[in-house]
gemmi code that builds the backbone of each chain (N, CA, C; Angstrom):
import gemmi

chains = {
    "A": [
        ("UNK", (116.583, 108.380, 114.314), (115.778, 107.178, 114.092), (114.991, 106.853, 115.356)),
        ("UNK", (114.064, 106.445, 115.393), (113.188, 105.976, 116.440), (113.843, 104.490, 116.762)),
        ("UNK", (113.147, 104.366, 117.801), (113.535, 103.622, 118.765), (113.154, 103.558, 120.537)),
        ("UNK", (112.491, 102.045, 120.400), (111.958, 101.660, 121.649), (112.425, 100.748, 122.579)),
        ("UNK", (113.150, 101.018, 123.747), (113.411, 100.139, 124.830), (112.590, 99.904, 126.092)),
        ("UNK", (112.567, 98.717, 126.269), (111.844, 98.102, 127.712), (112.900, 97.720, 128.636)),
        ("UNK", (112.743, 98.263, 129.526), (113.926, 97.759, 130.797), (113.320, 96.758, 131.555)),
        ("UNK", (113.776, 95.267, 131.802), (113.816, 94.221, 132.111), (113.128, 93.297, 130.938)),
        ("UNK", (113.783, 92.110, 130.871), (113.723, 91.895, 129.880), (112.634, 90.102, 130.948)),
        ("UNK", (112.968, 89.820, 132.440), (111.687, 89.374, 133.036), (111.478, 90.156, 133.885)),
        ("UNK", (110.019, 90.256, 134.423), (110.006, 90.690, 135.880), (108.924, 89.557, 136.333)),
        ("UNK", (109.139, 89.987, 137.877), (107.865, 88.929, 138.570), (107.624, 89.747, 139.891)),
        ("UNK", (106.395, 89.286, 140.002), (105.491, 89.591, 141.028), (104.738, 88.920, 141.279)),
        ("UNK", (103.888, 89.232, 142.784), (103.277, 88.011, 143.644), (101.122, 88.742, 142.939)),
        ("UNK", (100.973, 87.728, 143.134), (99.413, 87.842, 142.482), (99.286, 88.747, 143.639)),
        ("UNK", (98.250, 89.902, 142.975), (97.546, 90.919, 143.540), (98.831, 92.184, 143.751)),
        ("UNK", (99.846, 91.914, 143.339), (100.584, 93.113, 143.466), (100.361, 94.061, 142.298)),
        ("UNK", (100.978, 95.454, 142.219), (101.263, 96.560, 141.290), (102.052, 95.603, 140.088)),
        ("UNK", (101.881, 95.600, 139.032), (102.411, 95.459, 137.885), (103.037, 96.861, 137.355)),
        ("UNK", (104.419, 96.661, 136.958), (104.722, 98.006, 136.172), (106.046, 97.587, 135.224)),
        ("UNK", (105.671, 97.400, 133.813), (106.794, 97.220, 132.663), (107.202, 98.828, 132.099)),
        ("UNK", (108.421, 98.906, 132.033), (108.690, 99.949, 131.924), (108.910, 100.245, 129.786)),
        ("UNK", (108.841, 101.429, 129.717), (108.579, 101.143, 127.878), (109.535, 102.616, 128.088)),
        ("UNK", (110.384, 102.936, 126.950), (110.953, 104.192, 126.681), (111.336, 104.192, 125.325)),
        ("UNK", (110.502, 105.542, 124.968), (111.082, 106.048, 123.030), (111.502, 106.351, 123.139)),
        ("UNK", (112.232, 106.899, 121.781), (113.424, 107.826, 121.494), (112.795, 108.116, 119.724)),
        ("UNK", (111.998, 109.579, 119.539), (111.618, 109.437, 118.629), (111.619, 111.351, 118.351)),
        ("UNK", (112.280, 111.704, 116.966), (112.185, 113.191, 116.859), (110.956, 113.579, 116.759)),
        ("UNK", (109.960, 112.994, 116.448), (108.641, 113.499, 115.762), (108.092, 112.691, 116.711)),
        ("UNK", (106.296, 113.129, 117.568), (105.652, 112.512, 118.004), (105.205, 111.334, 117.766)),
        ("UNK", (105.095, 110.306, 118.826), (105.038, 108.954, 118.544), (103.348, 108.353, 118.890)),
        ("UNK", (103.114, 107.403, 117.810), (101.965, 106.533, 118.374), (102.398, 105.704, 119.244)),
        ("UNK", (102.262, 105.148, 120.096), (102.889, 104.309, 120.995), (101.529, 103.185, 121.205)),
        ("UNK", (102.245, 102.053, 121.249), (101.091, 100.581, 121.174), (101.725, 99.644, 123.186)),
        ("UNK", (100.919, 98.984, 123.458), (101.233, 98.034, 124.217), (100.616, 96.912, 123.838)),
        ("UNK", (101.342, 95.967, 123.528), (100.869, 94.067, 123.192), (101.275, 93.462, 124.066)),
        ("UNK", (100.139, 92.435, 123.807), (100.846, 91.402, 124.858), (100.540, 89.920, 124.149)),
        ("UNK", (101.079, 88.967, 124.271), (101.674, 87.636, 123.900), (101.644, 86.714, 124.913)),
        ("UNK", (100.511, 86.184, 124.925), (100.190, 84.619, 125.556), (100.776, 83.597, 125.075)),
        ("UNK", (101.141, 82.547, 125.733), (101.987, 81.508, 125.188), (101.225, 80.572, 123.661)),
        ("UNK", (102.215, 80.299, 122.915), (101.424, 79.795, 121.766), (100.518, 80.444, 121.250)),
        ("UNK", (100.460, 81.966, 121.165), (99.724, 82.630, 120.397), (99.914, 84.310, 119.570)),
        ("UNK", (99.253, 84.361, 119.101), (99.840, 85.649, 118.137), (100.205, 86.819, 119.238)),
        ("UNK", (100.507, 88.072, 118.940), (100.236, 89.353, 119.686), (99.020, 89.941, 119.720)),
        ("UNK", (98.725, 90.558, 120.273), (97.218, 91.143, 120.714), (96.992, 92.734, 121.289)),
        ("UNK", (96.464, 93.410, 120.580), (96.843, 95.079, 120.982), (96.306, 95.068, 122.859)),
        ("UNK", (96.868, 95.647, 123.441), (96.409, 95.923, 125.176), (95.080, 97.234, 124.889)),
        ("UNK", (96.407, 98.248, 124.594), (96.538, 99.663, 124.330), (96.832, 100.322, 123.644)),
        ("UNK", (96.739, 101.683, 123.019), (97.730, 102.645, 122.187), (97.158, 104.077, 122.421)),
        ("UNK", (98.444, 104.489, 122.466), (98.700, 106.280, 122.830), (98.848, 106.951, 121.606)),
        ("UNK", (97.256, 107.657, 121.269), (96.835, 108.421, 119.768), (97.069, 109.825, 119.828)),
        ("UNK", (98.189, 110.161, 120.956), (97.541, 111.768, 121.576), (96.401, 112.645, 121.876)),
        ("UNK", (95.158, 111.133, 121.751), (94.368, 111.891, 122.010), (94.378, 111.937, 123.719)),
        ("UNK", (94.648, 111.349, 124.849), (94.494, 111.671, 125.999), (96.197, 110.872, 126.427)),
        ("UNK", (96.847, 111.451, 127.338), (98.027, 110.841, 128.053), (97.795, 109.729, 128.898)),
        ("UNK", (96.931, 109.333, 129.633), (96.616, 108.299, 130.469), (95.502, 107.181, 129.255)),
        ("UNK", (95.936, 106.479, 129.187), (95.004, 105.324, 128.188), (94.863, 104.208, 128.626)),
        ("UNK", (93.489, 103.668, 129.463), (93.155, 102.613, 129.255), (92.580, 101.511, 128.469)),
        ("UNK", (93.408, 99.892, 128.710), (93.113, 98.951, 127.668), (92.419, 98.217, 128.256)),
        ("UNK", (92.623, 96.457, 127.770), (91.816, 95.771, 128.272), (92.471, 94.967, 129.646)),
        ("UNK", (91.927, 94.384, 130.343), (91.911, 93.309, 131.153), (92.500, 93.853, 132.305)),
        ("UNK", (92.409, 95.427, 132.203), (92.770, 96.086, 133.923), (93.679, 96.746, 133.474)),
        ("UNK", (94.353, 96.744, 132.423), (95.736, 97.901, 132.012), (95.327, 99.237, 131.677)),
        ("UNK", (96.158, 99.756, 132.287), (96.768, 101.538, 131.437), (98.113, 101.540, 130.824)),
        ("UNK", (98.471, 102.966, 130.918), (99.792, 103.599, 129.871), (99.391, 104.996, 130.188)),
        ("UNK", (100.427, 105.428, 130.897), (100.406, 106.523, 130.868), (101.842, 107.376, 129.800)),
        ("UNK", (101.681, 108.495, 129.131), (102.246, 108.771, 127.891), (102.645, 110.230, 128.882)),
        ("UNK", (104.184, 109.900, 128.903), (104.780, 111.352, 129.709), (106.045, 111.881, 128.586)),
        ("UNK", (105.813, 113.205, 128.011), (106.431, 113.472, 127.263), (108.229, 113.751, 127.551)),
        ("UNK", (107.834, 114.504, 128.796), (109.203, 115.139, 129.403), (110.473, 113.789, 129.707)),
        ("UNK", (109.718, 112.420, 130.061), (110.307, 111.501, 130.321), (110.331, 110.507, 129.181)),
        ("UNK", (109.673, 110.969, 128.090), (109.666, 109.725, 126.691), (109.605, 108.208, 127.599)),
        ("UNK", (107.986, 108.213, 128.370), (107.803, 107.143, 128.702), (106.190, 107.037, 128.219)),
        ("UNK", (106.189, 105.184, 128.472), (105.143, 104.804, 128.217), (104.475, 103.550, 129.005)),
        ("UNK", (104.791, 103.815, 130.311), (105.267, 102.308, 130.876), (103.551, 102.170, 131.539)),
        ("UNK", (103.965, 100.763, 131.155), (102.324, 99.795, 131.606), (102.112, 99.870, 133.482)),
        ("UNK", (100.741, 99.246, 133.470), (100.557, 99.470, 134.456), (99.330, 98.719, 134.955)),
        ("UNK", (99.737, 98.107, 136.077), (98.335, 96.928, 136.643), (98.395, 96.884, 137.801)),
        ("UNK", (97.243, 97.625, 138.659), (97.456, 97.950, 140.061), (97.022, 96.437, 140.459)),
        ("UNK", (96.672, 95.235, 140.848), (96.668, 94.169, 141.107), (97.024, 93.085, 139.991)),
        ("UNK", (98.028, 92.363, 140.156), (98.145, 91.082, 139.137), (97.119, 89.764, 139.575)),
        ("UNK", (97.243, 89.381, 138.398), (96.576, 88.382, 138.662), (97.156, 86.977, 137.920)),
        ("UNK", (97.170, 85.643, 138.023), (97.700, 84.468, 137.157), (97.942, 84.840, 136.330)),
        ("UNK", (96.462, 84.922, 135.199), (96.287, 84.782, 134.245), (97.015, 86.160, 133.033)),
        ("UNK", (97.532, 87.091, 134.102), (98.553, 88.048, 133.890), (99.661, 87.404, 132.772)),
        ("UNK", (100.554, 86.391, 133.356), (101.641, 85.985, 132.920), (101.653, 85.713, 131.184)),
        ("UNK", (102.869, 86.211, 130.595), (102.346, 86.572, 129.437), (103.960, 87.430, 128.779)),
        ("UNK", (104.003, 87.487, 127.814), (105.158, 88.388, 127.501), (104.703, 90.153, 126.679)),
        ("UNK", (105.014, 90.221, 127.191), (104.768, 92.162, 126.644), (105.397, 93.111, 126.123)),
        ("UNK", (105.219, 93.907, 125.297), (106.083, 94.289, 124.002), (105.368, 95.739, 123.732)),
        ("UNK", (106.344, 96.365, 123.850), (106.170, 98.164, 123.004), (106.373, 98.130, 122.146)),
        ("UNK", (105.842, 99.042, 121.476), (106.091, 99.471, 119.962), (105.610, 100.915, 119.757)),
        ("UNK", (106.293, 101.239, 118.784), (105.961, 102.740, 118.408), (105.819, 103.150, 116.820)),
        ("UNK", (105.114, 103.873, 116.317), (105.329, 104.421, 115.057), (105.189, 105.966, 114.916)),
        ("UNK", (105.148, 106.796, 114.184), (104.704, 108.008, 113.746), (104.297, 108.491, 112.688)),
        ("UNK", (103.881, 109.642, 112.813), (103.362, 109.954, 111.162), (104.374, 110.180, 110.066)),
        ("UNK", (103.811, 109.519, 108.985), (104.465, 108.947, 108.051), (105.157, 107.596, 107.466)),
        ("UNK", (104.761, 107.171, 108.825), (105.399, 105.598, 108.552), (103.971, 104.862, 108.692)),
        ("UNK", (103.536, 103.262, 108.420), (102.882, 102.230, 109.193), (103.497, 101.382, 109.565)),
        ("UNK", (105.266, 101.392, 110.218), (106.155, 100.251, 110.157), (106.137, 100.561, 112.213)),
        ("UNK", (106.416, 99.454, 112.418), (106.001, 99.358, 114.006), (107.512, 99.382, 114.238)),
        ("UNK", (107.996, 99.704, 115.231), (109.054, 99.615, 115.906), (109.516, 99.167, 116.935)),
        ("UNK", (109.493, 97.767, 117.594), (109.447, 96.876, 118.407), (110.447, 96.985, 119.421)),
        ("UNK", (110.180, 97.055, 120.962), (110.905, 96.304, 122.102), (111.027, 95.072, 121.876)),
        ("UNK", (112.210, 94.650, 122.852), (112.515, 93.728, 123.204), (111.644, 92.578, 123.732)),
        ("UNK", (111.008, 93.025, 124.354), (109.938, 92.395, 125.421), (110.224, 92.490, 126.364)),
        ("UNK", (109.020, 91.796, 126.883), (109.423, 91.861, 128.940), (107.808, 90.564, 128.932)),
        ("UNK", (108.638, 89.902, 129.618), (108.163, 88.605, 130.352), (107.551, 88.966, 131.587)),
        ("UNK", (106.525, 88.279, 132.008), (105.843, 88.361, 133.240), (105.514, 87.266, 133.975)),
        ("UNK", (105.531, 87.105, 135.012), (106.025, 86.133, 135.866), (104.776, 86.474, 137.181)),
        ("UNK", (103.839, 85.722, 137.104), (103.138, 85.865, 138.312), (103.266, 84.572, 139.392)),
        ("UNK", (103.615, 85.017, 140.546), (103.740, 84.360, 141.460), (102.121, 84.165, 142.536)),
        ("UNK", (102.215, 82.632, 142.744), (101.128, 82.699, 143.720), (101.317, 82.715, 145.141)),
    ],
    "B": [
        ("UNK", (86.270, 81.704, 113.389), (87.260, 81.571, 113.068), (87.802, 82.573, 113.329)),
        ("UNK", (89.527, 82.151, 113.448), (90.410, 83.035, 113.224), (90.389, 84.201, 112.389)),
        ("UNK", (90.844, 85.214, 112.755), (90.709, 86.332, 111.323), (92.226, 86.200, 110.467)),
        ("UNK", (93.018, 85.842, 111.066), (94.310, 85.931, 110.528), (94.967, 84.750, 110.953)),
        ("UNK", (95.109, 83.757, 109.970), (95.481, 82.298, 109.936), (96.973, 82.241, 109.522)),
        ("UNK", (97.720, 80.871, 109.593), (99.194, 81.152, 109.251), (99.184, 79.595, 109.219)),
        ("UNK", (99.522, 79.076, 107.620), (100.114, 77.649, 107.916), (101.293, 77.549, 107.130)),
        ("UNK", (102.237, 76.597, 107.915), (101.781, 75.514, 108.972), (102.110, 76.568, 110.473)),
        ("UNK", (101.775, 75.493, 111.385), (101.852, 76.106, 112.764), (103.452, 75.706, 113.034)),
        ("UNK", (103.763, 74.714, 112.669), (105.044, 74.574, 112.969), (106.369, 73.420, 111.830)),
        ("UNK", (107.089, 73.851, 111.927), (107.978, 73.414, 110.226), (109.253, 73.202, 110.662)),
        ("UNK", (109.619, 71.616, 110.114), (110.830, 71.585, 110.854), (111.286, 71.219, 108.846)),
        ("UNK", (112.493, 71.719, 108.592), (113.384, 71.635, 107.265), (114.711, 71.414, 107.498)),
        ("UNK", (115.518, 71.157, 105.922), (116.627, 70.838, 106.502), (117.555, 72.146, 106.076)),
        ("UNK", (118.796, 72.402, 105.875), (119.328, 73.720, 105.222), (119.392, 73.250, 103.651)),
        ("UNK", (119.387, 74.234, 103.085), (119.041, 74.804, 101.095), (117.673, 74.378, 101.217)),
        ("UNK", (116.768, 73.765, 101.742), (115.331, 73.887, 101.440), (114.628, 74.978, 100.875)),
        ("UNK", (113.874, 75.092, 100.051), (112.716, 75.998, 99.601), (112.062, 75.865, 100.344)),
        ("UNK", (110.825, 76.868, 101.429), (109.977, 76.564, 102.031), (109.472, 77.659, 102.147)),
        ("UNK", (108.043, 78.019, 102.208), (107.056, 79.102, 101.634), (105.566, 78.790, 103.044)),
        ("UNK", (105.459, 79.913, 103.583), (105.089, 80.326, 104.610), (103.567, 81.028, 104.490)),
        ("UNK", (102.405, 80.731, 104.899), (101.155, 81.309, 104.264), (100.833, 81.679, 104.760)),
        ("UNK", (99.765, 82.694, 104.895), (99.126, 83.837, 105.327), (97.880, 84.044, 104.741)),
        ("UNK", (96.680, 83.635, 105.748), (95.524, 84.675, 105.284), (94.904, 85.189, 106.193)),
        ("UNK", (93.943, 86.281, 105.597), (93.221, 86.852, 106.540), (91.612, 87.285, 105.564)),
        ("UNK", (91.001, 87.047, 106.788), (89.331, 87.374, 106.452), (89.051, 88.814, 107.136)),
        ("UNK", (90.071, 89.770, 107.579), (89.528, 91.277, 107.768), (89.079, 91.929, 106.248)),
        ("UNK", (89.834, 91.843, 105.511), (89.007, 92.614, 104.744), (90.541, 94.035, 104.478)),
        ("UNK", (91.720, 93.644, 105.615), (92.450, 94.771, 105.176), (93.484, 94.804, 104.137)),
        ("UNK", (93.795, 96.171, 103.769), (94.624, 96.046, 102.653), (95.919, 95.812, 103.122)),
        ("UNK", (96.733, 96.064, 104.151), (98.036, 95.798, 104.579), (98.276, 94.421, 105.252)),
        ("UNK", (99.567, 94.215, 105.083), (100.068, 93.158, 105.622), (101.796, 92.872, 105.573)),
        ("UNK", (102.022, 92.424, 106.550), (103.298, 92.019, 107.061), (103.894, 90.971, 107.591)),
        ("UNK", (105.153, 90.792, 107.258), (105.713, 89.710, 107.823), (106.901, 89.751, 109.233)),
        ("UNK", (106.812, 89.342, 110.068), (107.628, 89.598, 111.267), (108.355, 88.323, 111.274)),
        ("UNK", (109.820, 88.430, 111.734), (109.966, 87.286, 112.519), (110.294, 87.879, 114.356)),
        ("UNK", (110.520, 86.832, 114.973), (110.509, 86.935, 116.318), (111.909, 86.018, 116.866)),
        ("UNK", (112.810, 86.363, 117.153), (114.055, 85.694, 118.070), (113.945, 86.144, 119.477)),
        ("UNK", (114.319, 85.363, 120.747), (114.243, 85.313, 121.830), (115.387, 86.625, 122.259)),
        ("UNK", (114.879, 87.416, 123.157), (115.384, 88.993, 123.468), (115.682, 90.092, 122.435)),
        ("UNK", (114.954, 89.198, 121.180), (115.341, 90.639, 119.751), (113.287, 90.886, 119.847)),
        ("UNK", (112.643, 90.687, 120.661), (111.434, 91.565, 119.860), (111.056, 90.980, 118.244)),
        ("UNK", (110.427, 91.756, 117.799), (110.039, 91.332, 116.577), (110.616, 92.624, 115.342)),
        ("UNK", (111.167, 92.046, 114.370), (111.510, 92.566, 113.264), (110.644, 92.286, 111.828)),
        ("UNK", (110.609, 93.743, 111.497), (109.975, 93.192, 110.235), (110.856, 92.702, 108.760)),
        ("UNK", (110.042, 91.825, 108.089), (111.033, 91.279, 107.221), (110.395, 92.030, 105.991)),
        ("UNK", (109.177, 91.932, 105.516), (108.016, 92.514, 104.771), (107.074, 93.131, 104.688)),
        ("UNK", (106.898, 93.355, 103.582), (105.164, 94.439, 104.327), (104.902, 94.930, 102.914)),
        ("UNK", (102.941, 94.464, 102.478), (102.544, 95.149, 101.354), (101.482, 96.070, 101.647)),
        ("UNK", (101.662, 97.317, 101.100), (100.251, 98.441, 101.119), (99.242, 97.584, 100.301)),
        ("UNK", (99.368, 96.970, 99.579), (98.253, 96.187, 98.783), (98.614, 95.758, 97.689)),
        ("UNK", (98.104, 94.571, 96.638), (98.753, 93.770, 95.958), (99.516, 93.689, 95.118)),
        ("UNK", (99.368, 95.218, 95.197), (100.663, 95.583, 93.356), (102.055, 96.262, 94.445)),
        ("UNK", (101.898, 96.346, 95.594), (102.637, 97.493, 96.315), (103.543, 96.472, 97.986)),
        ("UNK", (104.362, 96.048, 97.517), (105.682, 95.166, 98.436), (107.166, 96.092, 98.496)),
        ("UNK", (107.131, 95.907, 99.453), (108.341, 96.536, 100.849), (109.157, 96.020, 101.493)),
        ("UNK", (110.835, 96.172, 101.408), (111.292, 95.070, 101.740), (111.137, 95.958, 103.590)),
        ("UNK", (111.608, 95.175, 104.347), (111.527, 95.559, 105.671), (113.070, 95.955, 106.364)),
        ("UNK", (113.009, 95.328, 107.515), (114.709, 95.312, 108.123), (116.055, 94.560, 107.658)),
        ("UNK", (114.937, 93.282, 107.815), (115.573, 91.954, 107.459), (115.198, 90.909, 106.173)),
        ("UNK", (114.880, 92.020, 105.335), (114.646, 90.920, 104.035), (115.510, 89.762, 103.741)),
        ("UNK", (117.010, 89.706, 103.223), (117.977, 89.179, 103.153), (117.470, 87.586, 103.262)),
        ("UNK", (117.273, 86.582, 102.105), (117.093, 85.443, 102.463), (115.797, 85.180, 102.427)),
        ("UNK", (114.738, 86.026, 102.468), (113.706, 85.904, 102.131), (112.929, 86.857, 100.520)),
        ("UNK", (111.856, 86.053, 100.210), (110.759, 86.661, 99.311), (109.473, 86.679, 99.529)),
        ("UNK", (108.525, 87.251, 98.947), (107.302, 87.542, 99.284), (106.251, 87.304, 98.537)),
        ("UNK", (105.270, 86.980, 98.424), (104.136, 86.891, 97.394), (102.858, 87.390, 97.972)),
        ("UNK", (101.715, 88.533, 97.053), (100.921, 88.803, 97.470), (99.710, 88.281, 96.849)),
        ("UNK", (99.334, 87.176, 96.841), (98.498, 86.534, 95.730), (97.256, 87.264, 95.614)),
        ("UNK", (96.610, 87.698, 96.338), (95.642, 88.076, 96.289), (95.165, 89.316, 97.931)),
        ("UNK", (93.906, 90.074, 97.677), (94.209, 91.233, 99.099), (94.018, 90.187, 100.468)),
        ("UNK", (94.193, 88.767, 100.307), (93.592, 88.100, 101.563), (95.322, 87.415, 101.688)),
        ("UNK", (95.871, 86.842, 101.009), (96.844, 86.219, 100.854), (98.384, 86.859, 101.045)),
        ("UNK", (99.139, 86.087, 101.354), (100.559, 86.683, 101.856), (101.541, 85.682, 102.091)),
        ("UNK", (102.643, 85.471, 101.137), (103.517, 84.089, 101.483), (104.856, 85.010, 101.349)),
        ("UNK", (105.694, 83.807, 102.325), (106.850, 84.619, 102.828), (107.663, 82.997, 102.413)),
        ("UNK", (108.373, 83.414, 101.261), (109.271, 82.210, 101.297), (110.790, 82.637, 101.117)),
        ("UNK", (111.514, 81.281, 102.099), (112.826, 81.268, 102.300), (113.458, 80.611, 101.103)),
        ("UNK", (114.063, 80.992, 99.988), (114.367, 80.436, 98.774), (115.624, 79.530, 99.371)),
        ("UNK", (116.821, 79.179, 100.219), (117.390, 78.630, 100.375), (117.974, 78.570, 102.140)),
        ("UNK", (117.058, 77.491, 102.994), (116.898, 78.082, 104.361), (117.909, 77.335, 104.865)),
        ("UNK", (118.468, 78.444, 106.117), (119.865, 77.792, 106.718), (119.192, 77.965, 108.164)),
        ("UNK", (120.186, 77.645, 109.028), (119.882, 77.408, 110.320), (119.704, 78.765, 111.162)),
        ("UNK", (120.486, 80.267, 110.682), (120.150, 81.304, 111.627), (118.605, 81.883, 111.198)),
        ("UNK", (117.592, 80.977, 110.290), (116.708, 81.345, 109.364), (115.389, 80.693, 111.234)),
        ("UNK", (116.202, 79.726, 111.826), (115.379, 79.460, 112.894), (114.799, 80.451, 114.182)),
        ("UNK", (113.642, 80.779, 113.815), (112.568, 81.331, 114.331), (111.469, 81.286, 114.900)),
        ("UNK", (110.373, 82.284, 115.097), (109.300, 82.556, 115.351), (108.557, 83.195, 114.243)),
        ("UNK", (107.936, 83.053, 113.508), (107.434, 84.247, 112.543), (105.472, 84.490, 111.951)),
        ("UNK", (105.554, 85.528, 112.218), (104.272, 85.858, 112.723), (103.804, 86.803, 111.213)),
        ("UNK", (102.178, 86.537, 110.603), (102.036, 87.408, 109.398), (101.022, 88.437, 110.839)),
        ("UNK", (101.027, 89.492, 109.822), (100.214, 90.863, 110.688), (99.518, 91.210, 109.387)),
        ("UNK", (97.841, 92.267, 110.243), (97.308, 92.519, 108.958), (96.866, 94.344, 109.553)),
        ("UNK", (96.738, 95.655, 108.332), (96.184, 96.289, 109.173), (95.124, 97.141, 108.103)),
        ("UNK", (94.233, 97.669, 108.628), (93.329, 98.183, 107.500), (93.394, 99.319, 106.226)),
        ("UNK", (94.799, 99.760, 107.327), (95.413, 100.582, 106.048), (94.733, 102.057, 105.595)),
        ("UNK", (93.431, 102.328, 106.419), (93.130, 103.881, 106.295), (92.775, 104.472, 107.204)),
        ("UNK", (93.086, 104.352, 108.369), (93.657, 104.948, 109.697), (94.598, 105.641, 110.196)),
        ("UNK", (95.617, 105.455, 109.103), (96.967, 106.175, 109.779), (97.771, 105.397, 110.309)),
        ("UNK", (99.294, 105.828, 110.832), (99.637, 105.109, 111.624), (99.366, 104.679, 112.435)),
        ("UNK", (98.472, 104.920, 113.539), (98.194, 104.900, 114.766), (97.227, 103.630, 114.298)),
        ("UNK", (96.737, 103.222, 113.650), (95.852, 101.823, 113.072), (96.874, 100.719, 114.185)),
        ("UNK", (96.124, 99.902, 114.405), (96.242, 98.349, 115.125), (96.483, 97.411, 113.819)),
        ("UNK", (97.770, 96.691, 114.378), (97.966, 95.465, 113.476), (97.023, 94.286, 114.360)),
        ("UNK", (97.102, 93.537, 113.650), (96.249, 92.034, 113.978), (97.136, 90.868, 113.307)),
        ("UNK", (97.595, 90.133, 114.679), (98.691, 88.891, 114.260), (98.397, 87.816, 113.964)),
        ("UNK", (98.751, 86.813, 113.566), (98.356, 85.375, 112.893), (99.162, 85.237, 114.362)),
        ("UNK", (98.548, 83.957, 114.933), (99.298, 82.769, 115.581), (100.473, 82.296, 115.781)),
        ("UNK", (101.373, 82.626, 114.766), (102.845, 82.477, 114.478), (102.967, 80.869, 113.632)),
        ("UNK", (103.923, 80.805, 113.129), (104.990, 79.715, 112.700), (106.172, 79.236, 113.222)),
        ("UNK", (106.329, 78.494, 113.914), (106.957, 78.117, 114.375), (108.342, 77.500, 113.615)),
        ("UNK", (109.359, 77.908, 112.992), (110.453, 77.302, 112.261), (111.451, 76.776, 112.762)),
        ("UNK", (111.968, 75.509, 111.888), (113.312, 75.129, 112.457), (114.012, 74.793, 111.680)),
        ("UNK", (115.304, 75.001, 111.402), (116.096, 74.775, 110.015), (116.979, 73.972, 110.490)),
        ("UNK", (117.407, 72.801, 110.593), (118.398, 72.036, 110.967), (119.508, 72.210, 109.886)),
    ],
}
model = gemmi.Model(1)
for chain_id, residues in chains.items():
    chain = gemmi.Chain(chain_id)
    for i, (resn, *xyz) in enumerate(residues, 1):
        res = gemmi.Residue()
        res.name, res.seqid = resn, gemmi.SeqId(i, " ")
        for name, pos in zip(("N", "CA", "C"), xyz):
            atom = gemmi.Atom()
            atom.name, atom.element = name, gemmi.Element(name[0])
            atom.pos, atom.b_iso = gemmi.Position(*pos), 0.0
            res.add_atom(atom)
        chain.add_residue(res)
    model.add_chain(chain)
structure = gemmi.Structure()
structure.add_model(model)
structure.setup_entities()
């Protein structure tokens, strides 16, 4: 069965630092892999997603994802934070044959000024 | 406007209540789903229709039902709501001929509380 974990469930960092949420599948068959993110009082919102068409994928507002097979990772990535960063963030995965998403836990973000 | 609306925004009930949860959307897609959301569980799905003749129960059906009134419409009702029924719950929509790899698009959420 598939299955997606995020390790830390907050993290924090000081504005202008490296951002890095960590994302890990566990999936027999190749995975689509998504990154959302969740502003307070509001729906989810796609960042990113890993189509196999390229391993490194950039989204919006300064993010990547890099897609490493050997390590069944997918972990985010924001070489400077910023405020408006703070936000909760969520993996998900599916594959072919399904359209059912398969949700992390989350991971909270915490920007410090 | 919103593309994917959800009322009410927030619902406070008491337990055995009937209470029915709405959903629309102006994409235009044929899929749609129902999530709820608990604090360190992520989001689970409860529902999900390929399109209006075609409903799916999800993880966590149990306690809930579904209605697809129409390809814009989507109600998620709790036929008799108790207190572990207190949530977050969010409708999703997706276009449905993309594949998996297609992007959902979330409503705002609902905010529930079952006293």
């Amino acid at each position: 069965a598939q299955s997606v974990t995020q390790l830390g469930s907050h993290v924090s960092v000081s504005e202008g630092a490296l951002v890095l949420l960590r994302c890990n599948y566990s999936s027999s068959v190749p995975p689509y892999l998504f990154w959302y993110v969740q502003y307070p009082n509001q729906g989810l919102q796609l960042l990113l997603k890993y189509t196999s068409a390229a391993t490194l994928v950039k989204g919006i507002n300064g993010f990547e994802a890099e897609f490493k097979k050997s390590e069944t990772s997918f972990h985010l990535t924001k070489p400077s934070a910023h405020m408006s960063d703070a936000a909760e963030y969520f993996c998900a995965a599916t594959h072919s044959g399904t359209y059912k998403y398969i949700f992390g836990t989350g991971t909270r973000l915490k920007v410090l000024a | 406007d919103a593309d994917v609306t959800q009322t009410p925004r927030n619902r406070i009930t008491k337990t055995g209540k009937r209470i029915m949860l709405e959903c629309s959307q102006t994409k235009g897609h044929d899929r749609m789903y129902w999530y709820r959301q608990d604090p360190g569980l992520g989001l689970q799905l409860i529902y999900y229709s390929f399109d209006v003749k075609d409903i799916n129960k999800g993880e966590i059906s149990d306690g809930y039902s579904v209605s697809r009134q129409a390809q814009a419409k989507f109600s998620l009702s709790l036929e008799s709501a108790i207190p572990n029924q207190t949530a977050l719950y969010f409708c999703a929509t997706s276009e449905g001929r993309r594949g998996p790899q297609e992007t959902q698009y979330f409503g705002p959420g609902t905010r529930l509380l079952v006293l």
